[in-house]
C-alpha positions in Angstrom: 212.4 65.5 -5.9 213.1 68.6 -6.1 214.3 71.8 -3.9 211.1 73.7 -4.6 208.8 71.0 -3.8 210.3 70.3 -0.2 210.2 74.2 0.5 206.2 74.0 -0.4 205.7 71.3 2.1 207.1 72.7 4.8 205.6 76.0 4.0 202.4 73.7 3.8 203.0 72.7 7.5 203.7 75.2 9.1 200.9 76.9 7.9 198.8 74.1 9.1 200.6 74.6 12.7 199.7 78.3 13.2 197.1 79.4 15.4 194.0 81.2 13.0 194.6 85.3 12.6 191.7 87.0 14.7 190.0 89.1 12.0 189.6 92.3 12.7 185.3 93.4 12.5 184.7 95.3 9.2 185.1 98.6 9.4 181.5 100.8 8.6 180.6 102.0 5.3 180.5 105.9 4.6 176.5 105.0 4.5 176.5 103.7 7.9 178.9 106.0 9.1 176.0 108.7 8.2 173.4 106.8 9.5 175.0 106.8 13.2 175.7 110.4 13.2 172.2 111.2 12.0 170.6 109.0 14.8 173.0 110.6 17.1 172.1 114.4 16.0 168.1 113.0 16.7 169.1 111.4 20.0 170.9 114.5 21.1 167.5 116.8 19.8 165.4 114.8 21.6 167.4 114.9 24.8 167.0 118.4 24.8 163.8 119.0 23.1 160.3 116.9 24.2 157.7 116.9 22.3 155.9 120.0 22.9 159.1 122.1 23.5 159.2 125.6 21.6 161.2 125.5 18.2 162.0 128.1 16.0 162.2 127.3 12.8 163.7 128.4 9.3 160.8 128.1 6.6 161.4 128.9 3.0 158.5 131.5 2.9 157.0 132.4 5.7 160.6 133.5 7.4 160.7 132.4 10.7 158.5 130.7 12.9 158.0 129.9 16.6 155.7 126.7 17.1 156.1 123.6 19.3 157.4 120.0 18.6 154.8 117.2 17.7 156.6 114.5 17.8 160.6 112.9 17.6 163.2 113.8 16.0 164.8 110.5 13.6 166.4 110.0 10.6 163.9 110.3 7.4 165.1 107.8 5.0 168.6 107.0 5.8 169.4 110.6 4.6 168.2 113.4 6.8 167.3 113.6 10.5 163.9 115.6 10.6 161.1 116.3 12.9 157.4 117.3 13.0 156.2 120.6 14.1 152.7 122.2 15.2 151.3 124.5 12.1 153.6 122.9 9.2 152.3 120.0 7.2 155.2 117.4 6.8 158.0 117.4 8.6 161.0 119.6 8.5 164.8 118.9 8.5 166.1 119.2 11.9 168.7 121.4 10.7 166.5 124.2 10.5 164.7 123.9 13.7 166.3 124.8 17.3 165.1 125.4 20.8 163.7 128.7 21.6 165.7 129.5 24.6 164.7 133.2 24.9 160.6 133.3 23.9 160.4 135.6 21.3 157.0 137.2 19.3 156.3 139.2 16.6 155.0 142.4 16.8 154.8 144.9 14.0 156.4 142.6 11.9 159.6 142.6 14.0 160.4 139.7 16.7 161.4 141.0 20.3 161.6 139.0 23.1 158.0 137.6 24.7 158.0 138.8 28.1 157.2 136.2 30.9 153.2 135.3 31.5 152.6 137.5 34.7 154.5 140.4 33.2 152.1 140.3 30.1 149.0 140.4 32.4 150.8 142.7 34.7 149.7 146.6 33.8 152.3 148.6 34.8 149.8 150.9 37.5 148.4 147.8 39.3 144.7 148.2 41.6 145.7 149.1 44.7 145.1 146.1 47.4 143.0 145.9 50.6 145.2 146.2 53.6 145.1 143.2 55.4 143.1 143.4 58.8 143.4 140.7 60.8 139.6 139.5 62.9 139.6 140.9 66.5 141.4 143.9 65.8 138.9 146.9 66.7 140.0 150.2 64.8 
């Protein structure tokens, strides 16, 4: 018999003796490395922005536009996260759409801030009121 022979054995063995490795979980693919931080950029919009919250959003010819949110945000595809908004046909690519946090509206081709509901109807030399009389007061 040989040296090397004996050296394999016992190599053979002690291999045999050894607890398994633990294997470590494979690590994610650039794909679904994407995927997760796509679905985390919807989860995030949809946190923040219900359907029906204002949006503005970058379109490619008409500038841009306020309208509201019609449904979800989520991830179109495996490639882009995207949503669907009131007034555009399809949906559009969420990174082109954000809340409206001041309201804005256009006027003469310009946008300026939308002021709040009861300012709008509001004129700015309101009806004077009634005083208030109350009943059983003679004057």
């Amino acid at each position: 018999m040989n040296r090397t022979n004996i050296n394999l054995r016992g190599l053979q063995q002690r291999a045999k003796d050894r607890p398994p490795k633990q294997s470590k979980p494979p690590k994610p693919t650039r794909a679904e490395q994407k995927l997760a931080k796509l679905a985390e950029i919807c989860d995030r919009f949809n946190a923040e922005c219900p359907v029906g919250t204002e949006v503005l959003v970058k379109t490619d010819t008409r500038g841009n536009l306020i309208t509201n949110t019609r449904s979800e945000a989520y991830v179109l595809s495996g490639h882009t996260a995207v949503i669907f908004v009131e007034g555009i046909s399809g949906c559009y690519a969420l990174d082109r759409v954000s809340k409206v946090i001041v309201a804005l509206e256009r006027r003469d081709g310009k946008l300026i801030p939308r002021q709040p509901a009861d300012e709008r109807t509001s004129s700015p030399n309101p009806a004077p009121q009634p005083e208030f009389k109350p009943k059983g007061d003679a004057a």
